[in-house]
mmCIF file of the N, C-alpha and C atoms, coordinates in Angstrom:
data_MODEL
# 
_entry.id   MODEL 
# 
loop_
_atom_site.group_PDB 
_atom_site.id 
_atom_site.type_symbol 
_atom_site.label_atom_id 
_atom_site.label_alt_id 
_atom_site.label_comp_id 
_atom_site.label_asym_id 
_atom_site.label_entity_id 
_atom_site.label_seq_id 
_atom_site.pdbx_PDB_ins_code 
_atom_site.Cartn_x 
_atom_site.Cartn_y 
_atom_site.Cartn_z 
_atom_site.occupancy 
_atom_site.B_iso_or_equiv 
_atom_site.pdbx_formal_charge 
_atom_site.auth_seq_id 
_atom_site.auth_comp_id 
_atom_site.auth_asym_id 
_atom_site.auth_atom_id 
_atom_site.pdbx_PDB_model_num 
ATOM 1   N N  . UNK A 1 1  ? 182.853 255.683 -4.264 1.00 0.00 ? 1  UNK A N  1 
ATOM 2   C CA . UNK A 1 1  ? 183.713 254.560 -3.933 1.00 0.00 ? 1  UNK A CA 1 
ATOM 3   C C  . UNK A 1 1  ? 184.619 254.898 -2.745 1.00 0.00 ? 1  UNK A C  1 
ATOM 4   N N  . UNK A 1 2  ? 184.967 255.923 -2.967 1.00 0.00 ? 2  UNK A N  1 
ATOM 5   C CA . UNK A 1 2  ? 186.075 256.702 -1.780 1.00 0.00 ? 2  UNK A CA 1 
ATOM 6   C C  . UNK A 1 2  ? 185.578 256.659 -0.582 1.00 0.00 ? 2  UNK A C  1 
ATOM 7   N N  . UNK A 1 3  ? 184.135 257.261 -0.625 1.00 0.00 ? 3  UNK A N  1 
ATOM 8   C CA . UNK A 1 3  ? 183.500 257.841 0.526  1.00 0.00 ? 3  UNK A CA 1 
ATOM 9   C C  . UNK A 1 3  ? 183.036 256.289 1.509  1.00 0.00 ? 3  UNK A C  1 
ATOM 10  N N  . UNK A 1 4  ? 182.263 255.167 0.338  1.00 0.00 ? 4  UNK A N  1 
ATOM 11  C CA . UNK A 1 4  ? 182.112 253.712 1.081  1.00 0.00 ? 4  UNK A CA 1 
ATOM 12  C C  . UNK A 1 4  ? 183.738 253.117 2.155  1.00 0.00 ? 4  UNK A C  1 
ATOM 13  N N  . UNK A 1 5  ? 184.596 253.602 1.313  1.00 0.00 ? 5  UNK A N  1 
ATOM 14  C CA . UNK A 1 5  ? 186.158 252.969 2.237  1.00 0.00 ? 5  UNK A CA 1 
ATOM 15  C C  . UNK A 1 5  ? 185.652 253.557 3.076  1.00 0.00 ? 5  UNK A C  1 
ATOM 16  N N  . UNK A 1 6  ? 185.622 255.022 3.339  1.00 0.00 ? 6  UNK A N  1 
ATOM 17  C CA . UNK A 1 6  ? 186.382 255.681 4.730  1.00 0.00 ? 6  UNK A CA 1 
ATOM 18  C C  . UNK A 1 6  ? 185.450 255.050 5.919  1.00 0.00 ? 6  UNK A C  1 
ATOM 19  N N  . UNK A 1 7  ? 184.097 254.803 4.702  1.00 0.00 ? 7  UNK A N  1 
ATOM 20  C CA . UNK A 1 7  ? 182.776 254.580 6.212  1.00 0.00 ? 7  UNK A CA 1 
ATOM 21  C C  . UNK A 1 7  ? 183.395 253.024 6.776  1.00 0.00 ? 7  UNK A C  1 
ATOM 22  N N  . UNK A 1 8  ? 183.628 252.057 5.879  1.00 0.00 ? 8  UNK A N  1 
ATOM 23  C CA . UNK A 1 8  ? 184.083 250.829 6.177  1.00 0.00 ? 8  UNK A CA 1 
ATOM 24  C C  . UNK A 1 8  ? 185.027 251.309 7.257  1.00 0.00 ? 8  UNK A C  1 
ATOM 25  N N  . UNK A 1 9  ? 185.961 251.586 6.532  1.00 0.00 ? 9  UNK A N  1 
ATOM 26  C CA . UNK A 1 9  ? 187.404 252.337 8.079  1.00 0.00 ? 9  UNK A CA 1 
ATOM 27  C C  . UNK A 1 9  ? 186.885 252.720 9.065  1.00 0.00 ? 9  UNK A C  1 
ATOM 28  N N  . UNK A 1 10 ? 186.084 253.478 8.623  1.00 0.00 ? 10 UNK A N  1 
ATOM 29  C CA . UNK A 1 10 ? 185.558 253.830 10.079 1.00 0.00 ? 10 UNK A CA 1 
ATOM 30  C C  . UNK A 1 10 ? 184.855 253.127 11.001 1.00 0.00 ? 10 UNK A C  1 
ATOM 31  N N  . UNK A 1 11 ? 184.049 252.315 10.319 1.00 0.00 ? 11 UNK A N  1 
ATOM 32  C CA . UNK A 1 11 ? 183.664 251.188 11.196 1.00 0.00 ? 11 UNK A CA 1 
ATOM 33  C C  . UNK A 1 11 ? 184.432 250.046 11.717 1.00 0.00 ? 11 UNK A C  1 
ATOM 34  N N  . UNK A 1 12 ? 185.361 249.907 10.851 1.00 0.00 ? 12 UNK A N  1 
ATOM 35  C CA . UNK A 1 12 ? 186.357 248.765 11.290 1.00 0.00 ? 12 UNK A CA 1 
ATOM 36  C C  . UNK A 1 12 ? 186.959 249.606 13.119 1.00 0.00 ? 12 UNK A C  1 
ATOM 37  N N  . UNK A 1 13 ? 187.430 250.518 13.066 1.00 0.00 ? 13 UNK A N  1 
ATOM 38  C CA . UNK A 1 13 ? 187.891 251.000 14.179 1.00 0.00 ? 13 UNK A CA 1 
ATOM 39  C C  . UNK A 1 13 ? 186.962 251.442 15.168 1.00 0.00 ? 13 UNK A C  1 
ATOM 40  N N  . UNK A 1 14 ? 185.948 251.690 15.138 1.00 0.00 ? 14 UNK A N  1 
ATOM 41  C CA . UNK A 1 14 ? 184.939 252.209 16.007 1.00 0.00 ? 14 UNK A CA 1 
ATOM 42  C C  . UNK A 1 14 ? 184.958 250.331 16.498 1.00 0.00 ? 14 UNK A C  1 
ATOM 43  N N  . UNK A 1 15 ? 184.661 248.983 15.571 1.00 0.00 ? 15 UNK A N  1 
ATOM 44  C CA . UNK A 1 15 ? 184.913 247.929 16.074 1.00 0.00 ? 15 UNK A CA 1 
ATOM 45  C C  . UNK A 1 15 ? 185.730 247.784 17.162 1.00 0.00 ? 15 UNK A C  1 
ATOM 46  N N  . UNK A 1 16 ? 186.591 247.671 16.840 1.00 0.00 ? 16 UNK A N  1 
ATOM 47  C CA . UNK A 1 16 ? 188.177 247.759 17.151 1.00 0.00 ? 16 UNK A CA 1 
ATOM 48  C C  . UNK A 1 16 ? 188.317 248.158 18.689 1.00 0.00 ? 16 UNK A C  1 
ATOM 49  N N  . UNK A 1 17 ? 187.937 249.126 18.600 1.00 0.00 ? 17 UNK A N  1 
ATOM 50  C CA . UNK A 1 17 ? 187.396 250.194 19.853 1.00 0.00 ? 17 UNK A CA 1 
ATOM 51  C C  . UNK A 1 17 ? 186.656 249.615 20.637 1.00 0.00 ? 17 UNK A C  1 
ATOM 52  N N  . UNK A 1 18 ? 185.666 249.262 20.588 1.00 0.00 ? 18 UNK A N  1 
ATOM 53  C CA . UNK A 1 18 ? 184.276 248.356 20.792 1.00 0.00 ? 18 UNK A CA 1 
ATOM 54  C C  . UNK A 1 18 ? 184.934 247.205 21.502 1.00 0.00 ? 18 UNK A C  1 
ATOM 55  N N  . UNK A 1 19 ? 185.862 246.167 20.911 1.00 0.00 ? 19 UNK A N  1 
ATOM 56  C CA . UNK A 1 19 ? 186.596 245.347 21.265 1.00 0.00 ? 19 UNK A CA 1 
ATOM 57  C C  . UNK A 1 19 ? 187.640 245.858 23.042 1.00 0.00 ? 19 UNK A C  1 
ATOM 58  N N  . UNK A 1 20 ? 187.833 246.619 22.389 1.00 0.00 ? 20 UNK A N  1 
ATOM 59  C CA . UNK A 1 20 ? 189.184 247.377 23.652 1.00 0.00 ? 20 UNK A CA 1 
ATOM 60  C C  . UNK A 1 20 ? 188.395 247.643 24.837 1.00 0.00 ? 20 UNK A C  1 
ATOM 61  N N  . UNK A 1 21 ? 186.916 248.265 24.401 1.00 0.00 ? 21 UNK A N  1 
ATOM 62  C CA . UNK A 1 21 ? 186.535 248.491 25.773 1.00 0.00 ? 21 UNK A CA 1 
ATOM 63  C C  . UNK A 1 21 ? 185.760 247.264 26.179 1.00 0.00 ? 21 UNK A C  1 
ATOM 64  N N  . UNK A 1 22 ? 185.420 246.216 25.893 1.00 0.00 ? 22 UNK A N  1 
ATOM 65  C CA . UNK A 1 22 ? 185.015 245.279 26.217 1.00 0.00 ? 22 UNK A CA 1 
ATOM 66  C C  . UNK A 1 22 ? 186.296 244.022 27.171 1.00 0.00 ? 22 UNK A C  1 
ATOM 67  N N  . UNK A 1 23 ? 187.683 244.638 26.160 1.00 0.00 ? 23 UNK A N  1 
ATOM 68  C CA . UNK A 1 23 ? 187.926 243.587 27.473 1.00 0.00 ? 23 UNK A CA 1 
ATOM 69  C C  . UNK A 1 23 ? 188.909 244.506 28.709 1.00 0.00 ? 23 UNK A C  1 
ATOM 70  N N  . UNK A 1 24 ? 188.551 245.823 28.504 1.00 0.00 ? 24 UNK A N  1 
ATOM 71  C CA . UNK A 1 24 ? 189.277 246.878 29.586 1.00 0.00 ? 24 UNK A CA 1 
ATOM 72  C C  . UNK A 1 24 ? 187.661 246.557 30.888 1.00 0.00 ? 24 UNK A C  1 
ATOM 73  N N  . UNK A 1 25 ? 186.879 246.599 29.978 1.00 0.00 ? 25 UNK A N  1 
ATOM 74  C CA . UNK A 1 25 ? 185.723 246.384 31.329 1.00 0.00 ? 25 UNK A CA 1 
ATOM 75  C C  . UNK A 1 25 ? 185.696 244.842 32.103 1.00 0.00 ? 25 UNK A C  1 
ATOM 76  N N  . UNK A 1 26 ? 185.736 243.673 31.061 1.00 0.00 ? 26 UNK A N  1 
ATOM 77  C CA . UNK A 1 26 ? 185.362 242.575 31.645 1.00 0.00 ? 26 UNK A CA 1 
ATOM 78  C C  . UNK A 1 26 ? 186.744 241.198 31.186 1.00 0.00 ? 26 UNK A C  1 
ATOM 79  N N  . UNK A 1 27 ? 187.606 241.756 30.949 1.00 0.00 ? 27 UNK A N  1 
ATOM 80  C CA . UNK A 1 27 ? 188.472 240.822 30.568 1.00 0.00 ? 27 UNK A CA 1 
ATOM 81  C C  . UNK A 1 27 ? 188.921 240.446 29.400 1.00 0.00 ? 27 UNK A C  1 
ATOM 82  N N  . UNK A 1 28 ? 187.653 239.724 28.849 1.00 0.00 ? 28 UNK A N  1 
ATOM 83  C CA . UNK A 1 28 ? 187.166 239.433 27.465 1.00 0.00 ? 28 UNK A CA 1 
ATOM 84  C C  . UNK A 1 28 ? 188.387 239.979 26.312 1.00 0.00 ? 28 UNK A C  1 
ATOM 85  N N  . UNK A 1 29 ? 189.179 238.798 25.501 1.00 0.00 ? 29 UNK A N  1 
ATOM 86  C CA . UNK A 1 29 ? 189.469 239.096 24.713 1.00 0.00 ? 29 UNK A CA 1 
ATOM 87  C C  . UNK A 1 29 ? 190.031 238.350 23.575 1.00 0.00 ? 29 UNK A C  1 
ATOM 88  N N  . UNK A 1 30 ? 189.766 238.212 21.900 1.00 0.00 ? 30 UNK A N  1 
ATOM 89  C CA . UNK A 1 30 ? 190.142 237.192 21.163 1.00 0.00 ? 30 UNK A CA 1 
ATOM 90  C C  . UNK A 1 30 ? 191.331 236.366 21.662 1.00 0.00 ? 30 UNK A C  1 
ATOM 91  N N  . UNK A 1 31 ? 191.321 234.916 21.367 1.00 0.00 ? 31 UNK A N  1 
ATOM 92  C CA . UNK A 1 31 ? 192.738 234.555 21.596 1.00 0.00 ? 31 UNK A CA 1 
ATOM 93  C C  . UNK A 1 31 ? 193.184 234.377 20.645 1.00 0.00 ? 31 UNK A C  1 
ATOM 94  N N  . UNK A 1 32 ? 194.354 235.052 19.900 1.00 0.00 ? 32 UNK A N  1 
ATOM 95  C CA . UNK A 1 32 ? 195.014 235.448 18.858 1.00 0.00 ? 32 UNK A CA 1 
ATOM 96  C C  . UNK A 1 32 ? 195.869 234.221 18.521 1.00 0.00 ? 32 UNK A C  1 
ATOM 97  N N  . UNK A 1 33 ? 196.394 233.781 19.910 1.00 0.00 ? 33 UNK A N  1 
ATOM 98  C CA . UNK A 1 33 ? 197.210 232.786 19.840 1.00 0.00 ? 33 UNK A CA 1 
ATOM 99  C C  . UNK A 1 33 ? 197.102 231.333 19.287 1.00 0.00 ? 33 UNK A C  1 
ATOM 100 N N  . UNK A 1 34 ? 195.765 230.938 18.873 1.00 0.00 ? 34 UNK A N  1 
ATOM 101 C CA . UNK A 1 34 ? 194.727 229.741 18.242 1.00 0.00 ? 34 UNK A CA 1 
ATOM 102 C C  . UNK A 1 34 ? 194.933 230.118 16.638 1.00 0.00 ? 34 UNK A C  1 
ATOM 103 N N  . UNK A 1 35 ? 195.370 231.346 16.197 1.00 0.00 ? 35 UNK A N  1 
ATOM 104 C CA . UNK A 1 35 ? 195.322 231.522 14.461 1.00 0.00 ? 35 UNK A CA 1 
ATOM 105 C C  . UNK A 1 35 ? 196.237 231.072 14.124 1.00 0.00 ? 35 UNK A C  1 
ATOM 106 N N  . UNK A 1 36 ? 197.081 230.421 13.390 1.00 0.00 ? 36 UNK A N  1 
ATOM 107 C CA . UNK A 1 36 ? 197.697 229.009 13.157 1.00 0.00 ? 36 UNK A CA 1 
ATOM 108 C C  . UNK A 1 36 ? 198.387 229.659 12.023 1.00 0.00 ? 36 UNK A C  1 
ATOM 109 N N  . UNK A 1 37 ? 198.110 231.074 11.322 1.00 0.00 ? 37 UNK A N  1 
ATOM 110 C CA . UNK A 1 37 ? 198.525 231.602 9.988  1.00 0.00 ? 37 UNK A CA 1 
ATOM 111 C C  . UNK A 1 37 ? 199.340 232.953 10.950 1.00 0.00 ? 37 UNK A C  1 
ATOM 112 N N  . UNK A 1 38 ? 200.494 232.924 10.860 1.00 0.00 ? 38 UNK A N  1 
ATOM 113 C CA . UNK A 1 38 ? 201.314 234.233 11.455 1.00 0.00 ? 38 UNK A CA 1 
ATOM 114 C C  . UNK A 1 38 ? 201.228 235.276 10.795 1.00 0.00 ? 38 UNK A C  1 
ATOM 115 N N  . UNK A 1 39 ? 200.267 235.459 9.601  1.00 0.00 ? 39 UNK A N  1 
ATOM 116 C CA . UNK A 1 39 ? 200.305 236.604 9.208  1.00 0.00 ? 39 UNK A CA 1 
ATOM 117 C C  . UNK A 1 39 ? 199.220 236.997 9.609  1.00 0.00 ? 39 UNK A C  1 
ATOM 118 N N  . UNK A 1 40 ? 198.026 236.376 9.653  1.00 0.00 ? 40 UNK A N  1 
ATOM 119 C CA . UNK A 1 40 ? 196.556 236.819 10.000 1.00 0.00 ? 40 UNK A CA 1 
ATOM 120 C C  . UNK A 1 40 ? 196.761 236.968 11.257 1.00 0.00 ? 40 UNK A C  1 
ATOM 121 N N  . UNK A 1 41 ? 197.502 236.356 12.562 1.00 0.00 ? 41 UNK A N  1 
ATOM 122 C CA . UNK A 1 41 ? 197.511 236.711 13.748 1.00 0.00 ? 41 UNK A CA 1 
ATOM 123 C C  . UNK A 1 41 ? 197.825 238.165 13.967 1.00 0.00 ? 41 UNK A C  1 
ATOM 124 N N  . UNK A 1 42 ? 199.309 238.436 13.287 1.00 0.00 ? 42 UNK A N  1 
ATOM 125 C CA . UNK A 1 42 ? 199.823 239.663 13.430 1.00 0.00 ? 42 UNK A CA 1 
ATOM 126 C C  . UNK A 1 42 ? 199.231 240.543 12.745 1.00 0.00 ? 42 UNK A C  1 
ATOM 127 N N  . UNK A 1 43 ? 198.274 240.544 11.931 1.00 0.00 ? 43 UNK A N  1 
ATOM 128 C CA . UNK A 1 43 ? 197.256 241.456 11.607 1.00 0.00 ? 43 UNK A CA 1 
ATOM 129 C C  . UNK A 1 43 ? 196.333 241.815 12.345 1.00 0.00 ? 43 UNK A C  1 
ATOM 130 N N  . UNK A 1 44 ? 195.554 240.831 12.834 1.00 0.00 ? 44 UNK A N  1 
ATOM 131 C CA . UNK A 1 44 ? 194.817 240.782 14.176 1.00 0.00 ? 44 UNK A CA 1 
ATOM 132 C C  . UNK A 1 44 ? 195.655 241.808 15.139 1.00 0.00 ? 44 UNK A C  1 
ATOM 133 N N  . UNK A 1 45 ? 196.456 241.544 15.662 1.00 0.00 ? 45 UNK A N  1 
ATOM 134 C CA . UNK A 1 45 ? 197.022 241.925 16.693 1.00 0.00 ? 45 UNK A CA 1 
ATOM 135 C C  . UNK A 1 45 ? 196.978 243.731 16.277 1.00 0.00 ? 45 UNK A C  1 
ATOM 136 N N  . UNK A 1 46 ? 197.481 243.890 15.183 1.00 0.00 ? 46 UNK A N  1 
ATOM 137 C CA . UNK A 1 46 ? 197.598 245.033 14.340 1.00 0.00 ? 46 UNK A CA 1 
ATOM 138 C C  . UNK A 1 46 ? 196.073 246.252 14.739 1.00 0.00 ? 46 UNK A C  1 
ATOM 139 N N  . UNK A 1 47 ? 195.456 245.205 14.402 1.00 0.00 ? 47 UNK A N  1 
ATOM 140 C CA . UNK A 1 47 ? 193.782 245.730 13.701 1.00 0.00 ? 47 UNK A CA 1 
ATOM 141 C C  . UNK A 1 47 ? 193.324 246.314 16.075 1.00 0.00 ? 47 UNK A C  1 
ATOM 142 N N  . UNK A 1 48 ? 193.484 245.088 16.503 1.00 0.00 ? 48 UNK A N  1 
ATOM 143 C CA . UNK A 1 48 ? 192.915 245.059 17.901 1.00 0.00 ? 48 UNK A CA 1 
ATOM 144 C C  . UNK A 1 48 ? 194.125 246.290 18.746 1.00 0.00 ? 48 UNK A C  1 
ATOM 145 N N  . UNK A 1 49 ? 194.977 246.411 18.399 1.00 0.00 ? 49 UNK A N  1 
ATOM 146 C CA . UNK A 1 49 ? 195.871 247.362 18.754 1.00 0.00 ? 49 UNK A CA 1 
ATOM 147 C C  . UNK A 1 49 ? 195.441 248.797 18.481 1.00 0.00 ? 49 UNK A C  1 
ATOM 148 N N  . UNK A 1 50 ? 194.652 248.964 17.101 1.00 0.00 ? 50 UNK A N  1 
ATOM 149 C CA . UNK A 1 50 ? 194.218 250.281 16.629 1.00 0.00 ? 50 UNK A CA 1 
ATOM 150 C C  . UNK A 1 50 ? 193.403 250.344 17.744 1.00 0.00 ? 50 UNK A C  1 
ATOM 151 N N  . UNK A 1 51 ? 192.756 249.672 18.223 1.00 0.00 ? 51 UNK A N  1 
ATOM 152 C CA . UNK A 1 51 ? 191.112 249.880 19.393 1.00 0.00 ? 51 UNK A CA 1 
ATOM 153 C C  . UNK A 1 51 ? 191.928 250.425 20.861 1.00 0.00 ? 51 UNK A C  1 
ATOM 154 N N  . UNK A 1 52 ? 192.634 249.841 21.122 1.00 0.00 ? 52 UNK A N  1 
ATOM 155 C CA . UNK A 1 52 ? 193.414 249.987 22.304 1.00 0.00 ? 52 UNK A CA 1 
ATOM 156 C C  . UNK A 1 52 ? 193.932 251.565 21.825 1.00 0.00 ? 52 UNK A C  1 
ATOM 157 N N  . UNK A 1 53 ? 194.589 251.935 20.971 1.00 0.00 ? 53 UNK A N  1 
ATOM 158 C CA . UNK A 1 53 ? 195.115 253.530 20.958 1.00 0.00 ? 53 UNK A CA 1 
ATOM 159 C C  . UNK A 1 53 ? 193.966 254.125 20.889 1.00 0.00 ? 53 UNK A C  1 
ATOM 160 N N  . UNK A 1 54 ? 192.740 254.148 19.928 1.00 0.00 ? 54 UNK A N  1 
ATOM 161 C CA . UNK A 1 54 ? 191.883 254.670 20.228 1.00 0.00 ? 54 UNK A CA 1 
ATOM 162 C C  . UNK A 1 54 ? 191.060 254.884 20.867 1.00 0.00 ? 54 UNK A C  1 
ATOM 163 N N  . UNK A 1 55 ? 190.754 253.974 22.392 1.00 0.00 ? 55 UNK A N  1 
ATOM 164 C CA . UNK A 1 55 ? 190.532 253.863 23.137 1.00 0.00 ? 55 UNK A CA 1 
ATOM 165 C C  . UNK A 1 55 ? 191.450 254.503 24.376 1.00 0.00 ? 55 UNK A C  1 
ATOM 166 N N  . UNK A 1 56 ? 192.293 254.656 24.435 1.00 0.00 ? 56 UNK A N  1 
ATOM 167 C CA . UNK A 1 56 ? 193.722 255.459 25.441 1.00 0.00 ? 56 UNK A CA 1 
ATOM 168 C C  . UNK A 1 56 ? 193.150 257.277 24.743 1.00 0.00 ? 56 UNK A C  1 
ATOM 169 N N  . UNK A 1 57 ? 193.938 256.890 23.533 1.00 0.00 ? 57 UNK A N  1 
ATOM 170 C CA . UNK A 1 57 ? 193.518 258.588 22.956 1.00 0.00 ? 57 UNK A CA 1 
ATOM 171 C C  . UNK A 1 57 ? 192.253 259.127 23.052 1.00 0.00 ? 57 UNK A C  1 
ATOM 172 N N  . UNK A 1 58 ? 190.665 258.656 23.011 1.00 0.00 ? 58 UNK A N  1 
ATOM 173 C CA . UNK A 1 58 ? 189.681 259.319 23.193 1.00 0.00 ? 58 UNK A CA 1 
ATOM 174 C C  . UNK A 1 58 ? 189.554 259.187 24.902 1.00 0.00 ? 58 UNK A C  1 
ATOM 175 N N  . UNK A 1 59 ? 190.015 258.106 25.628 1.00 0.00 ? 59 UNK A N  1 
ATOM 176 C CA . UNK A 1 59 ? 190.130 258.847 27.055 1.00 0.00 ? 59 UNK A CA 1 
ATOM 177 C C  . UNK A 1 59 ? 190.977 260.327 27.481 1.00 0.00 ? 59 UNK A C  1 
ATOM 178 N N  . UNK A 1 60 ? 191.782 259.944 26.906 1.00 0.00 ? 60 UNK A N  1 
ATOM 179 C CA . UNK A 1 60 ? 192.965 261.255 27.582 1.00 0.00 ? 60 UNK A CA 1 
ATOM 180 C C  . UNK A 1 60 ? 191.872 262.570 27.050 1.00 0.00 ? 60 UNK A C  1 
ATOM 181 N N  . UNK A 1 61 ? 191.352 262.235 25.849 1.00 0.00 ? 61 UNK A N  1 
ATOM 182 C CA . UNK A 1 61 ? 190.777 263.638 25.086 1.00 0.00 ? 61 UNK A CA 1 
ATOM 183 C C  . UNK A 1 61 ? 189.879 263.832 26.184 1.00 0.00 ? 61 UNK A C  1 
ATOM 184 N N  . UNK A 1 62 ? 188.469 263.085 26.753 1.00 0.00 ? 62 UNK A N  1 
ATOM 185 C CA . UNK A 1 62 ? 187.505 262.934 27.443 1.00 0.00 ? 62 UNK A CA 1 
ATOM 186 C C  . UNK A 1 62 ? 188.113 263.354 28.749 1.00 0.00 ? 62 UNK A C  1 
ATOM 187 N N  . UNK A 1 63 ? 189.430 263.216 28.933 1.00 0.00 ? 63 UNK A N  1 
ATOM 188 C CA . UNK A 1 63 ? 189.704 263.632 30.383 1.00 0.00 ? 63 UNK A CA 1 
ATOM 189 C C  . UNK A 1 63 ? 190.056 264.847 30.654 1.00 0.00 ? 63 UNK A C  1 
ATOM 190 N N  . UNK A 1 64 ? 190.338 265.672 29.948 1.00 0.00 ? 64 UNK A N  1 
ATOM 191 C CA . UNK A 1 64 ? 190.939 266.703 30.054 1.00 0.00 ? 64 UNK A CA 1 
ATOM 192 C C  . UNK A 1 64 ? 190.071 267.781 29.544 1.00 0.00 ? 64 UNK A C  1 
ATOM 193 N N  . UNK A 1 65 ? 188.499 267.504 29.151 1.00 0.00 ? 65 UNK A N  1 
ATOM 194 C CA . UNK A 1 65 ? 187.912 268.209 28.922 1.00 0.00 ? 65 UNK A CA 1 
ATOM 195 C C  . UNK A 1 65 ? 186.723 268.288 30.091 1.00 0.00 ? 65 UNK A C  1 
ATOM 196 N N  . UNK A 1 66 ? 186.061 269.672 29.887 1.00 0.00 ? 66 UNK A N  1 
ATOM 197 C CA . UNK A 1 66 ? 185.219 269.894 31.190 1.00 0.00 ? 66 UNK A CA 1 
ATOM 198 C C  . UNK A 1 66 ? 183.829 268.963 30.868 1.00 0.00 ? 66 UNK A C  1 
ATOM 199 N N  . UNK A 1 67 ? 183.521 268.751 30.071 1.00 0.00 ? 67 UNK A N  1 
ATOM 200 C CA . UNK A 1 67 ? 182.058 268.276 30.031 1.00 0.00 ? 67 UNK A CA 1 
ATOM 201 C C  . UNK A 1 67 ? 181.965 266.849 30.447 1.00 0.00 ? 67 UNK A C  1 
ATOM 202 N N  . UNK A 1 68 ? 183.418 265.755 30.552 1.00 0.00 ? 68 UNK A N  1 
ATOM 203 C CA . UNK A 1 68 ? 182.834 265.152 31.424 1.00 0.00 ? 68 UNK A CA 1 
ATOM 204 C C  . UNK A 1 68 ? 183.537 264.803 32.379 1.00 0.00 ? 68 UNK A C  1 
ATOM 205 N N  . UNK A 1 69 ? 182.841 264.109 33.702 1.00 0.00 ? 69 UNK A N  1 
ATOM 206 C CA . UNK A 1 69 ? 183.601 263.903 34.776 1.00 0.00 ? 69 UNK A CA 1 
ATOM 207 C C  . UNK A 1 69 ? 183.984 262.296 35.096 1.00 0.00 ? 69 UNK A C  1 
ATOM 208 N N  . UNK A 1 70 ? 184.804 261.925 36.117 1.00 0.00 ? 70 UNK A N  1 
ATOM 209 C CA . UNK A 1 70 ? 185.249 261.115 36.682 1.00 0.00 ? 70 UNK A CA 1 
ATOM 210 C C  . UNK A 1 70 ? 184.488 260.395 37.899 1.00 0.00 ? 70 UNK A C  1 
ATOM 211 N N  . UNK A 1 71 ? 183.587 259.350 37.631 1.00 0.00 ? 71 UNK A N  1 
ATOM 212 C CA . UNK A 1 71 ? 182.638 258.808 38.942 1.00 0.00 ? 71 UNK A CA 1 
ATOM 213 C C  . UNK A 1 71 ? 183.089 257.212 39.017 1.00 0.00 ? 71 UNK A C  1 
ATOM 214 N N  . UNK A 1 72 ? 183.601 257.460 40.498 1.00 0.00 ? 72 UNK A N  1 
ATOM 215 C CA . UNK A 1 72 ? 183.883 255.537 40.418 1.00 0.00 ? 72 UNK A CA 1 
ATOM 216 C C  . UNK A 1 72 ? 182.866 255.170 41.827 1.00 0.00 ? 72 UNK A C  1 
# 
């Protein structure tokens, strides 16, 4: 039972993530502002916020390590 949460968690944020880099690449992003229930928004906001830190934090990690590089 334990082990099904963490995988759910874990997928919820690997989502999450998924989300962040989708609208860091192309814009793209829920409009939060259409959820009409202030608690489900600010959950939202909550949940899409985890993607954005984890997305900042596995860059900084990725940057500062040698295996990969920087090509624009």
């Amino acid at each position: 039972m334990l082990g099904k949460l963490a995988h759910y968690g874990f997928d919820a944020i690997l989502f999450s993530a998924f989300l962040a880099g989708v609208k860091r690449s192309t814009g793209l992003t829920l409009q939060t502002e259409k959820i009409e229930s202030k608690d489900v928004r600010s959950a939202l906001e909550k949940y899409l916020g985890i993607g954005e830190w984890m997305m900042d934090q596995s860059i900084a990690v990725m940057g500062s390590s040698s295996y990969f590089e920087r090509k624009r």
